[in-house]
N, C-alpha and C positions, 0 to 999 in steps of 0.2 A: 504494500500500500504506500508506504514509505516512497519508494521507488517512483509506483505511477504518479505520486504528491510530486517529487523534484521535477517529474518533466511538463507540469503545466508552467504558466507566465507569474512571476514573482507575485505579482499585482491578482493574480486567483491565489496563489499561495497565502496573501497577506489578505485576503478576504474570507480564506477559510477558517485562517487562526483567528480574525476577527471573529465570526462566526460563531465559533468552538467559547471564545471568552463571553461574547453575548449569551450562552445558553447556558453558559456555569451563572453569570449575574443573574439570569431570569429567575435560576431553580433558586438560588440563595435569597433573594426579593421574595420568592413564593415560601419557602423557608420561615424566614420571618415574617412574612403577612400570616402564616398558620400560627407560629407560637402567640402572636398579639393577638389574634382572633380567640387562642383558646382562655388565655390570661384575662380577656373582656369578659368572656362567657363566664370567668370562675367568679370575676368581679358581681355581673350582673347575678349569679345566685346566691355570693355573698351577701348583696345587698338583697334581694327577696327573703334570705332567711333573718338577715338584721331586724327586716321593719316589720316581722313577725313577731319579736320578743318586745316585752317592755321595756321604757325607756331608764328604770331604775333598775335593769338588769346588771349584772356581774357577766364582762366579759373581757376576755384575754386576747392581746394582739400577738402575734409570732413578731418575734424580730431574732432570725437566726435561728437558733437552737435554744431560744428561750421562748417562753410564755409569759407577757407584763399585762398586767391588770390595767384596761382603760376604759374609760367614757364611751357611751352608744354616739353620741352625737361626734366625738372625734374621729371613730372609727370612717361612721358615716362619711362625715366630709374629708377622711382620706382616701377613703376608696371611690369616692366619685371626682374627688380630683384625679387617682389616679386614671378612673373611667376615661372621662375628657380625655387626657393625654393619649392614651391608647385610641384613643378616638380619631384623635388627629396623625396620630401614626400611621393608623389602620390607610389614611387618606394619601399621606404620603407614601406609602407603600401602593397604594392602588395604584396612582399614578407616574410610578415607576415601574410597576409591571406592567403597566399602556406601554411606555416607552418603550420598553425594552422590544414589547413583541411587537411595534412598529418597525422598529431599526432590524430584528431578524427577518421580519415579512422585505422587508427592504431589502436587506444582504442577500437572501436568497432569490428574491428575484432575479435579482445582480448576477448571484450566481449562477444560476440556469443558464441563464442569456449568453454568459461566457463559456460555460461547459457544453451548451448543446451545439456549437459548430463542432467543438474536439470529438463530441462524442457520435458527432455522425458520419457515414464511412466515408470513405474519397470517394469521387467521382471517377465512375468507368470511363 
């Protein structure tokens, strides 16, 4: 493969490596749009089983490998700040995965157009 790789024109060569690096950023963009999506989703049931309990409830935040005794109302407004931010993540993140599969729907078109003279036979 290697082989047939060096005898195209530098310029497909340097559009395939391009390529290759756009589809590692896409899955890594896709990567992290999934861990933010699941970390909202744990937010948003945290916050439905919050506004379950009473508000002079006894509840414990993690921080680390501890458990500290806090306030319902501090809890709340840190997880929904954190909510927000993940929010706005979620958004840049979406709009980098547009990009990216613009720019590869672009590259390959690029590339077809270059590969299909090489790859059609000579003329008799």
């Amino acid at each position: 493969m290697s082989d047939e790789l060096s005898k195209l024109p530098p310029q497909v060569q340097e559009r395939l490596m391009r390529l290759q690096q756009l589809q590692q950023t896409l899955q890594t963009i896709m990567q992290q749009k999934q861990q933010v999506d699941m970390e909202a989703a744990e937010i948003d049931q945290t916050l439905t089983e919050l506004g379950k309990i009473a508000d002079d409830s006894v509840i414990y935040k993690a921080a680390g490998s501890l458990l500290i005794k806090s306030e319902k109302t501090k809890v709340n407004a840190d997880l929904t700040e954190r909510k927000d931010l993940l929010a706005t993540r979620q958004t840049v993140l979406a709009r980098q995965e547009e990009r990216m599969r613009t720019q590869l729907k672009d590259l390959q078109t690029q590339l077809q157009a270059d590969l299909s003279p090489a790859s059609s036979p000579p003329p008799a």
